[in-house]
C-alpha positions in Angstrom: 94.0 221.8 156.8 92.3 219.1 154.7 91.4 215.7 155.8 90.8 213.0 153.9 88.9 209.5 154.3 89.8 206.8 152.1 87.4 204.1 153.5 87.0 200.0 152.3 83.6 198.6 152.0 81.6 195.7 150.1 77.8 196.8 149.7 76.4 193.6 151.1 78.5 194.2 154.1 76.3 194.9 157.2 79.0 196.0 159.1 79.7 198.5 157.0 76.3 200.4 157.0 77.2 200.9 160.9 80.2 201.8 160.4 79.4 203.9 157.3 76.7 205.3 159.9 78.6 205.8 162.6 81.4 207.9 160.7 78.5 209.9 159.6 77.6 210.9 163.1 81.6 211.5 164.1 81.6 213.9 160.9 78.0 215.4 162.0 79.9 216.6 165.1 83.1 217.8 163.1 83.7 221.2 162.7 86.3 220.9 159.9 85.5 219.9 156.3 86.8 216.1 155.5 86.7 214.6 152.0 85.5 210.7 152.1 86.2 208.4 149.1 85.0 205.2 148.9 86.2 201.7 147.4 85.2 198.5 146.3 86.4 195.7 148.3 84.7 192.1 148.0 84.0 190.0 151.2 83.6 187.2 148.7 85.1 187.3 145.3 84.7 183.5 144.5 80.8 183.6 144.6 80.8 182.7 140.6 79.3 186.0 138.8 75.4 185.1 138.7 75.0 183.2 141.8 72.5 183.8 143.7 72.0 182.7 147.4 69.8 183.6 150.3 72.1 184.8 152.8 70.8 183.3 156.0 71.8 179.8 153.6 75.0 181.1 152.4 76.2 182.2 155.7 75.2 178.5 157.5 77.4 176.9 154.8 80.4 178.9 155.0 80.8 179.0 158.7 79.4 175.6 158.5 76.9 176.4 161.9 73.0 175.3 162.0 70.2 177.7 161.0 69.9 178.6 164.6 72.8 179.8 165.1 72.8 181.9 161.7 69.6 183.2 163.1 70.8 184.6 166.2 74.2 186.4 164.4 72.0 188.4 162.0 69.9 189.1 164.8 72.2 190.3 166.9 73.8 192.5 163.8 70.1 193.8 163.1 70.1 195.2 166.5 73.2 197.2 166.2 71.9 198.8 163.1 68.5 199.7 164.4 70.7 201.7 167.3 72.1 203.5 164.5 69.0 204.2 162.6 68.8 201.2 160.2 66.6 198.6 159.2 68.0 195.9 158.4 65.9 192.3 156.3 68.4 189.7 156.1 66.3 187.5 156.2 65.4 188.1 152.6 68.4 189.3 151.6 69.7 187.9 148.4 74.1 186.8 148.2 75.6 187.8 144.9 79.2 188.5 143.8 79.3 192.4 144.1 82.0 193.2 141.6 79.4 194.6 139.3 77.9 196.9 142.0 81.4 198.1 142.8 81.3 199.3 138.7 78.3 201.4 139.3 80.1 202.6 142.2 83.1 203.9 140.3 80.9 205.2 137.2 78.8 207.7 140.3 82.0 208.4 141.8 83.0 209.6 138.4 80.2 212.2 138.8 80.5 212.7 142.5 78.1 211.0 143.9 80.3 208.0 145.3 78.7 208.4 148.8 75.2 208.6 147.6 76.0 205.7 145.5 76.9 203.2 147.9 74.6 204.4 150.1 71.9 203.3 147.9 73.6 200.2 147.7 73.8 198.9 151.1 70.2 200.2 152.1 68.8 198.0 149.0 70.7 194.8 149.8 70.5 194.5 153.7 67.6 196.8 154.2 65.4 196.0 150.8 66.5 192.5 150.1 67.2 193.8 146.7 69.6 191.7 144.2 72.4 194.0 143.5 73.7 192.4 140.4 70.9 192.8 138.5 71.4 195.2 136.1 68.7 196.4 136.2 68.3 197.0 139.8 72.2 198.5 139.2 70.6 201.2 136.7 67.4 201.8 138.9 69.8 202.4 142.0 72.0 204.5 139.9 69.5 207.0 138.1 68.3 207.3 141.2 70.9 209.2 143.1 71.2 211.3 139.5 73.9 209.1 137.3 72.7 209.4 133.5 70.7 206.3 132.3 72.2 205.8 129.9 75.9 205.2 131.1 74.6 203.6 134.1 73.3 201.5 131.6 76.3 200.9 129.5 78.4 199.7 132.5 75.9 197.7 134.0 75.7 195.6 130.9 79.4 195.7 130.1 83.2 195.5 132.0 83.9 198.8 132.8 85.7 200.2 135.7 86.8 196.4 136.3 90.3 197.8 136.6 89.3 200.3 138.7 87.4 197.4 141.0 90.8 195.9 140.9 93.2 198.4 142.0 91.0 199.3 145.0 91.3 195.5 145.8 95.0 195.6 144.6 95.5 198.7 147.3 93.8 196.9 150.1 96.1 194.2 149.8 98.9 196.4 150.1 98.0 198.0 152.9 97.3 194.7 154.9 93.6 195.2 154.9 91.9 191.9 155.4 88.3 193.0 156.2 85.7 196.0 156.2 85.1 198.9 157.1 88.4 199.9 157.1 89.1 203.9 157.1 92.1 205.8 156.2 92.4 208.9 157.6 94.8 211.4 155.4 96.8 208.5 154.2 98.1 207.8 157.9 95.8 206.4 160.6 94.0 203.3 160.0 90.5 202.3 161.7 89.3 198.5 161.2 85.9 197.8 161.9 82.7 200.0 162.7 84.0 202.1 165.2 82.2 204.1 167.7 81.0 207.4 166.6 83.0 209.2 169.7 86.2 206.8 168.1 86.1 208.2 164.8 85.6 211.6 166.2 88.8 211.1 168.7 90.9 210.4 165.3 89.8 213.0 163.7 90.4 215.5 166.2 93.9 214.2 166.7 94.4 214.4 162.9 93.3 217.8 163.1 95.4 218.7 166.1 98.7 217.5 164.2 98.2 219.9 161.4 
């Protein structure tokens, strides 16, 4: 049988880099072919297009806690993604609305390279302290994983695959989801959050077992 993850992520979501990781590892250990497909959800939608924040600021206004405290959080995350294999710098890491990443995203997805798409991504804003709504830090990231300049260009300076951005956020409404990661295993089983490795592999397995 075919299995299918749908799976919910923002690309300046550090959680999701762990969880993306961590799925990674389940599917390493998974003797069955599964398809993954990912789409754009935004942890932040009001940042005004443009905007542009360090995070460690960002987060101490929004959750309204001293520098201290902000410190110790992204520490703390930092950790968890070195046990997965990551590096993460949020300390230089740069807030931006992501809705013109997500476009990139669709365009590679177009040409099958969704995964290595977002990938690239996620490692350049929390592990590069890139700014991913430059365009053109969009087209750099894109050529690079082998989407044609030139349309990774077009999008990057225009509005396409906004509708696209906005039925992935449309569908994660409707389903109830309210943060990321969040995976959908063949349309049926929902997982919230980054997930142990040995989690997503249990779900999978049972998928598998119910034919």
């Amino acid at each position: 049988m075919s299995i299918s993850i749908d799976v919910w992520s923002d690309v300046v979501c550090p959680w999701c880099y762990i969880g993306k990781r961590r799925l990674e590892t389940a599917l390493g250990r998974f003797e069955h072919d599964v398809t993954v497909t990912w789409h754009s959800f935004q942890l932040d939608p009001t940042i005004p297009a443009g905007t542009r924040e360090p995070v460690h600021e960002m987060l101490a206004k929004k959750i309204g806690a001293p520098a201290s405290q902000v410190r110790a959080m992204t520490h703390q995350v930092t950790q968890l993604a070195e046990a997965e294999g990551l590096t993460y710098d949020l300390g230089n890491a740069i807030s931006v609305n992501t809705r013109d990443a997500h476009r990139i995203a669709h365009l590679a997805g177009e040409h099958g390279l969704g995964t290595e798409m977002h990938e690239a991504l996620l490692k350049a804003h929390l592990s590069d302290a890139a700014v991913v709504d430059d365009p053109e830090t969009l087209v750099r990231l894109a050529t690079a994983v082998g989407v044609p300049a030139a349309e990774a260009a077009d999008v990057a300076g225009g509005t396409k695959y906004g509708a696209e951005v906005d039925a992935d956020i449309r569908k994660a409404r409707q389903l109830g989801i309210s943060g990321v990661p969040f995976f959908l295993i063949n349309n049926k089983y929902g997982i919230s959050g980054a997930q142990s490795a040995d989690a997503f592999l249990g779900a999978l397995h049972k998928v598998h077992a119910e034919g």
